[in-house]
PASELUM-816243 format. One record per atom (N, C-alpha, C, O): z, x, y; atom name; residue number from 1. Coordinates in steps of 0.2 Angstrom, whole numbers, plus 5000, padded with zeros to 4 digits. Layout:
{node {Z, X, Y}, CA, NUM}
...
This chain:
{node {5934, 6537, 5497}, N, 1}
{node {5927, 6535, 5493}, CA, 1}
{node {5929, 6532, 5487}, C, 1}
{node {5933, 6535, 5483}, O, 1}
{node {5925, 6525, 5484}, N, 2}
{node {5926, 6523, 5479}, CA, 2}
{node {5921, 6523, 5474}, C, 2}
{node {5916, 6521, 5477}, O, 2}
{node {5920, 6525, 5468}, N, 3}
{node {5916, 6528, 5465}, CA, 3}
{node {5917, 6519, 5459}, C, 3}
{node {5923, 6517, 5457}, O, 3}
{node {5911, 6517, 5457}, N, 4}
{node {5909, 6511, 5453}, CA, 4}
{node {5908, 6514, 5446}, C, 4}
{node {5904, 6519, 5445}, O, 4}
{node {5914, 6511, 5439}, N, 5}
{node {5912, 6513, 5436}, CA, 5}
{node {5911, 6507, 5431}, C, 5}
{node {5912, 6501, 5432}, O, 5}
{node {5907, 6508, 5425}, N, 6}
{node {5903, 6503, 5417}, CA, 6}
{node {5903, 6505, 5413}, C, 6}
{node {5901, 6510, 5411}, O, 6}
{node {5904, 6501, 5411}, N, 7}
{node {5902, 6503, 5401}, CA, 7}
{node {5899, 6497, 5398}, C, 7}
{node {5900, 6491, 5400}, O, 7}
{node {5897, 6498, 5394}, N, 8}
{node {5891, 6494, 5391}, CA, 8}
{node {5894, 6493, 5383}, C, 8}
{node {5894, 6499, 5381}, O, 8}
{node {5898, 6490, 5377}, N, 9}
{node {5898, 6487, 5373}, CA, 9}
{node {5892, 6481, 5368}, C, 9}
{node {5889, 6476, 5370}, O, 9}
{node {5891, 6485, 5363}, N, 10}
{node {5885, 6480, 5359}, CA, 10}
{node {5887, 6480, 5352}, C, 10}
{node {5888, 6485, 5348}, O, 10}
{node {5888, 6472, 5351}, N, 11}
{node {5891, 6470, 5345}, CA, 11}
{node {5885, 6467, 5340}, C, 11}
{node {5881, 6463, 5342}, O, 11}
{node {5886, 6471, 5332}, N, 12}
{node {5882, 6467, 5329}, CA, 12}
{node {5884, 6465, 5322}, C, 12}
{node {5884, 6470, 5317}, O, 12}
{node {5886, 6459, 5320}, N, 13}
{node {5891, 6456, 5317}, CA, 13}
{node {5886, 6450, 5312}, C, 13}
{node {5888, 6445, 5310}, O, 13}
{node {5881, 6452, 5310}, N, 14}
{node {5877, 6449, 5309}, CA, 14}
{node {5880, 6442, 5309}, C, 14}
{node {5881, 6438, 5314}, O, 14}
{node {5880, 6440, 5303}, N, 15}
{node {5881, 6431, 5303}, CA, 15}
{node {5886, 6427, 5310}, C, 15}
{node {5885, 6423, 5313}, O, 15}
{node {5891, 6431, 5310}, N, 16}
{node {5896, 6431, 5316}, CA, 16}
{node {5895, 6431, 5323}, C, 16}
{node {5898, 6428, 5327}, O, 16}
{node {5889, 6435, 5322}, N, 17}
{node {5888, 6436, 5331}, CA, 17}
{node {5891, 6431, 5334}, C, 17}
{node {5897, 6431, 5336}, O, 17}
{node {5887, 6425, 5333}, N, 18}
{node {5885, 6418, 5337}, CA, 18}
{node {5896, 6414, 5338}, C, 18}
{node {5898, 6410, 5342}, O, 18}
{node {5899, 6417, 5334}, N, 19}
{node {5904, 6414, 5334}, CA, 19}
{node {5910, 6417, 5337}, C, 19}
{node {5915, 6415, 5339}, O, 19}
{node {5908, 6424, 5337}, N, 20}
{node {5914, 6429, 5340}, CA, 20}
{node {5908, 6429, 5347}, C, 20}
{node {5912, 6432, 5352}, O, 20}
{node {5902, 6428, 5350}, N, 21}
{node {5901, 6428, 5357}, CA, 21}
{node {5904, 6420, 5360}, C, 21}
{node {5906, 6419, 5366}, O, 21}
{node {5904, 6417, 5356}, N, 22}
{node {5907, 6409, 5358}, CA, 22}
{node {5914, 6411, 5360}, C, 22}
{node {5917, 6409, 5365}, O, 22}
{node {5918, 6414, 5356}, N, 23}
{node {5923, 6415, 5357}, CA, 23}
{node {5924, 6421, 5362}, C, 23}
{node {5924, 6418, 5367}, O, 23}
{node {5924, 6425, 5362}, N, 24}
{node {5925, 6430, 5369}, CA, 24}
{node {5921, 6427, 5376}, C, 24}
{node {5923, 6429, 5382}, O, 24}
{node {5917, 6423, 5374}, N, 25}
{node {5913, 6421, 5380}, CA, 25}
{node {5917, 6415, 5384}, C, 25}
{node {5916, 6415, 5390}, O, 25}
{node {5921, 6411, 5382}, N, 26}
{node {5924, 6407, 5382}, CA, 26}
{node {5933, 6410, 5385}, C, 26}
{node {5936, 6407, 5390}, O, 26}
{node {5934, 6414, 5381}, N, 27}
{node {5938, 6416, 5386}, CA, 27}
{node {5937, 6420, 5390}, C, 27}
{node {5942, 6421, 5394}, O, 27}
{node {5933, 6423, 5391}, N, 28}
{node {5931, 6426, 5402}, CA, 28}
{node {5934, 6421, 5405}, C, 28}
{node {5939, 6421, 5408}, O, 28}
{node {5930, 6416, 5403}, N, 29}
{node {5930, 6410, 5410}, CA, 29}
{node {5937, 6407, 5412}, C, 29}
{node {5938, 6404, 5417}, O, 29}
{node {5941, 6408, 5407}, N, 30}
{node {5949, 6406, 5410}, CA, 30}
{node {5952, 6412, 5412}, C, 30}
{node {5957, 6410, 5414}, O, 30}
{node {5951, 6417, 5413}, N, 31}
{node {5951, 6422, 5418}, CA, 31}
{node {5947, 6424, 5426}, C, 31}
{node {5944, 6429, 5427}, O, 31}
{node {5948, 6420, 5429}, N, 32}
{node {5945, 6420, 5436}, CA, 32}
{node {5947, 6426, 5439}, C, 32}
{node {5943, 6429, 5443}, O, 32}
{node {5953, 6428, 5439}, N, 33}
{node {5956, 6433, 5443}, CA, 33}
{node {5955, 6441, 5441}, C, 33}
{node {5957, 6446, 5443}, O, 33}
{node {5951, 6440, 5436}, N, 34}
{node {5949, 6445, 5433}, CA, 34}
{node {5945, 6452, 5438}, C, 34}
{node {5940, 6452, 5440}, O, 34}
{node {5948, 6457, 5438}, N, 35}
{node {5947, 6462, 5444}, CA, 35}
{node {5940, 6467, 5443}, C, 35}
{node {5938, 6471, 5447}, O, 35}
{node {5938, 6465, 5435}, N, 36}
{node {5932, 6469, 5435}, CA, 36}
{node {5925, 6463, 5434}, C, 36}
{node {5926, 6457, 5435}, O, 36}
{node {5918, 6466, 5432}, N, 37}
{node {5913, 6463, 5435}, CA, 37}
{node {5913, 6461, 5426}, C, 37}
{node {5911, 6466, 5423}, O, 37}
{node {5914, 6455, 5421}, N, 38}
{node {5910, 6457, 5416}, CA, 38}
{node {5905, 6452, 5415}, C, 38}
{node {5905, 6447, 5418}, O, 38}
{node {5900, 6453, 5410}, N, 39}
{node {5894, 6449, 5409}, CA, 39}
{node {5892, 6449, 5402}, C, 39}
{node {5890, 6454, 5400}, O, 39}
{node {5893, 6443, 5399}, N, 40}
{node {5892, 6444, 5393}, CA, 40}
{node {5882, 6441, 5390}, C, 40}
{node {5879, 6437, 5394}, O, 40}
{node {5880, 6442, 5386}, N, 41}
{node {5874, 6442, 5383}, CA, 41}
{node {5873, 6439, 5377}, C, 41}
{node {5876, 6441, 5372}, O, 41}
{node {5869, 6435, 5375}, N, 42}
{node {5867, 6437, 5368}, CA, 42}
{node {5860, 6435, 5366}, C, 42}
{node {5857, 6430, 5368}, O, 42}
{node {5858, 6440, 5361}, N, 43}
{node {5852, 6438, 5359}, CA, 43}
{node {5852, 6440, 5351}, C, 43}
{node {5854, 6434, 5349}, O, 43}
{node {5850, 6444, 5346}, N, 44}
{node {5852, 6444, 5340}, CA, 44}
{node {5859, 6451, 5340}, C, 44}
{node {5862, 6452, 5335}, O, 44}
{node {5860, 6452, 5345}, N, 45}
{node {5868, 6455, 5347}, CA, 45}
{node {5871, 6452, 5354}, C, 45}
{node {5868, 6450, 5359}, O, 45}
{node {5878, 6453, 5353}, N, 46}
{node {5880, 6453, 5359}, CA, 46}
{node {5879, 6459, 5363}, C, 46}
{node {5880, 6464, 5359}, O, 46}
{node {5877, 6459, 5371}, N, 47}
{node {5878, 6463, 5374}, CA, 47}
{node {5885, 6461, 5379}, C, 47}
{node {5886, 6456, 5381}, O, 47}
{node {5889, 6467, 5381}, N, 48}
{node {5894, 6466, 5385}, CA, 48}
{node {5893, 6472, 5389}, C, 48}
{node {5892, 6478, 5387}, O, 48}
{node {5894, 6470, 5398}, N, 49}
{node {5894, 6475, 5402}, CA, 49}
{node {5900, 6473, 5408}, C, 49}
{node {5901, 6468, 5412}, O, 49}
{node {5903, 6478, 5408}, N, 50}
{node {5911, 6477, 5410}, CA, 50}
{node {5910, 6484, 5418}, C, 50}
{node {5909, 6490, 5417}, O, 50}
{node {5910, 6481, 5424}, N, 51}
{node {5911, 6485, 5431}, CA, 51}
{node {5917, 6484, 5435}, C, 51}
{node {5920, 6478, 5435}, O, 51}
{node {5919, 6490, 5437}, N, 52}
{node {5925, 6490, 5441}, CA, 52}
{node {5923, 6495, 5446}, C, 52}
{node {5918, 6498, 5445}, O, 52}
{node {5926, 6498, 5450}, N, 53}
{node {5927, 6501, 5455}, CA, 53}
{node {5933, 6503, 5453}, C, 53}
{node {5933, 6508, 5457}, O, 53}
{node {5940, 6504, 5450}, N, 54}
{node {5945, 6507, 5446}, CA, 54}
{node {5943, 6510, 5439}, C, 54}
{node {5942, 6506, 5434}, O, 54}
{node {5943, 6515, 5438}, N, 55}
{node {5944, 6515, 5432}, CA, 55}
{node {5950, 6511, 5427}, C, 55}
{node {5948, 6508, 5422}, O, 55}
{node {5956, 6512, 5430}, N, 56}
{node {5960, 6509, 5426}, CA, 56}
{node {5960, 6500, 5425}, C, 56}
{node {5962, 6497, 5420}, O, 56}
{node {5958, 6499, 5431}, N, 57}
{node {5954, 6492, 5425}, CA, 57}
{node {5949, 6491, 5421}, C, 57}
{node {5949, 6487, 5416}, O, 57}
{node {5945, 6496, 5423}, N, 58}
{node {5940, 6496, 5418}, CA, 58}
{node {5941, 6496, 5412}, C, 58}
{node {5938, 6492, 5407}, O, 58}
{node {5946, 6501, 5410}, N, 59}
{node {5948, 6503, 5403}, CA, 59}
{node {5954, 6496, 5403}, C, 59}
{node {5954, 6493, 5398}, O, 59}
{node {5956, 6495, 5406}, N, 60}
{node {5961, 6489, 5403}, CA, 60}
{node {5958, 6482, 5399}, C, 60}
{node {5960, 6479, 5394}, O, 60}
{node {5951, 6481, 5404}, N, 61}
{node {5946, 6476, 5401}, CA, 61}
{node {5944, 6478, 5395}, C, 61}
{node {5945, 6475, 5390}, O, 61}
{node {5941, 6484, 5395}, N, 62}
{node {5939, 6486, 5389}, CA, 62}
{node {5942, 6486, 5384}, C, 62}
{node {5938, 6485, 5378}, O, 62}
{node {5949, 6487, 5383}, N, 63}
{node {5951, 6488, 5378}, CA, 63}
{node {5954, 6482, 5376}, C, 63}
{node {5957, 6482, 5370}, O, 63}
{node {5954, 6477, 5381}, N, 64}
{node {5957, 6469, 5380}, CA, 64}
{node {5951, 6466, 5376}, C, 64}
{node {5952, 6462, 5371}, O, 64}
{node {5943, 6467, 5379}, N, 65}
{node {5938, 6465, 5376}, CA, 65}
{node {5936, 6467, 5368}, C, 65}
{node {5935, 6463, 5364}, O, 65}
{node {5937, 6474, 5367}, N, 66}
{node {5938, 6475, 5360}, CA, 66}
{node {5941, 6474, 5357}, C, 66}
{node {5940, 6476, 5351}, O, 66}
{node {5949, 6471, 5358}, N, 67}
{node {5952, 6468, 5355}, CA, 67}
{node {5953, 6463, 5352}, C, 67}
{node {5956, 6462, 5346}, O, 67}
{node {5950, 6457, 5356}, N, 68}
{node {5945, 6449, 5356}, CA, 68}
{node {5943, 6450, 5351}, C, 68}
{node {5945, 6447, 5346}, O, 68}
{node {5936, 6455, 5352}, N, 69}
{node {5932, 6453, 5348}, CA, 69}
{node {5933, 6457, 5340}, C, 69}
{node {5929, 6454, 5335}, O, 69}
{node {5937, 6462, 5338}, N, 70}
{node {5943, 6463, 5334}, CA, 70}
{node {5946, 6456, 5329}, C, 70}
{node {5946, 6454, 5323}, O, 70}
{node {5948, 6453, 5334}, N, 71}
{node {5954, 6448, 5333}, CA, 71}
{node {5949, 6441, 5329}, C, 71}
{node {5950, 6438, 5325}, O, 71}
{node {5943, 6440, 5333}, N, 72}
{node {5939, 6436, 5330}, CA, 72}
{node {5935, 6436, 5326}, C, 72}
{node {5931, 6431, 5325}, O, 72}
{node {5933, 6442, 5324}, N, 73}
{node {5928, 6445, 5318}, CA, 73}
{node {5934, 6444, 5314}, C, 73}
{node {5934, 6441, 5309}, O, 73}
{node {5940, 6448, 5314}, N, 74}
{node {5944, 6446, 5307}, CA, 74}
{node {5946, 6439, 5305}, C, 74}
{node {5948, 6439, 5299}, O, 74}
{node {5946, 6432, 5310}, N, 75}
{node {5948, 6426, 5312}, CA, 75}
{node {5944, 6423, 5305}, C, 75}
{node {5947, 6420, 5300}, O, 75}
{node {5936, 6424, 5309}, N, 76}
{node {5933, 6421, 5304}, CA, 76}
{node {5931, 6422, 5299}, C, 76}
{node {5928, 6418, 5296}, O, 76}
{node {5932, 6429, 5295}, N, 77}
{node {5932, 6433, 5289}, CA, 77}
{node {5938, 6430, 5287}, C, 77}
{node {5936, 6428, 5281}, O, 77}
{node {5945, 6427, 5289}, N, 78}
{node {5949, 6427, 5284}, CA, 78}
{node {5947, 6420, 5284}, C, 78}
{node {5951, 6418, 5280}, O, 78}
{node {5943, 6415, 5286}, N, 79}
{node {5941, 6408, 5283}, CA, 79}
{node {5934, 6409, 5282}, C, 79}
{node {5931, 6403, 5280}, O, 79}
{node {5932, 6412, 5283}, N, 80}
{node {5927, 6412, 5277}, CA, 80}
{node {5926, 6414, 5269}, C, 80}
{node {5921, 6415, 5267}, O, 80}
{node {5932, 6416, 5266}, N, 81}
{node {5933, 6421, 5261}, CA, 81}
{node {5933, 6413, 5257}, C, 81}
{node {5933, 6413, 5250}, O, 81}
């Protein structure tokens, strides 16, 4: 029996939003092979919803996704200082 698992990620970065969802949104799509379901959103936040049917991908995306978006909120913090 396989059991479907999600988690839901909401980012709100005021001014940034729009450049750290450009950025993570943009890298999804050069991942095709990608084993989980993810969908990213944006309206005055990013929404991110990440499905797998493994747990252990789940958490692998996840914690590559909050890494991303980690790596590119400090990106543009360091040029925009």
């Amino acid at each position: 029996m396989t059991s479907n698992f999600s988690a839901q990620i909401i980012v709100d970065a005021n001014k940034k939003t729009k450049a750290i969802f450009d950025s993570i949104n943009t890298d999804d799509k050069f991942y095709p092979e990608n084993p989980t379901k993810t969908n990213f959103k944006i309206n005055k936040k990013i929404s991110i919803t990440i499905e797998s049917d493994h747990l252990p991908h789940l958490r692998a995306n996840l914690n590559s996704t909050l890494r991303l978006i980690q790596a590119s909120y400090d990106t543009i913090n360091s040029v925009d200082d």
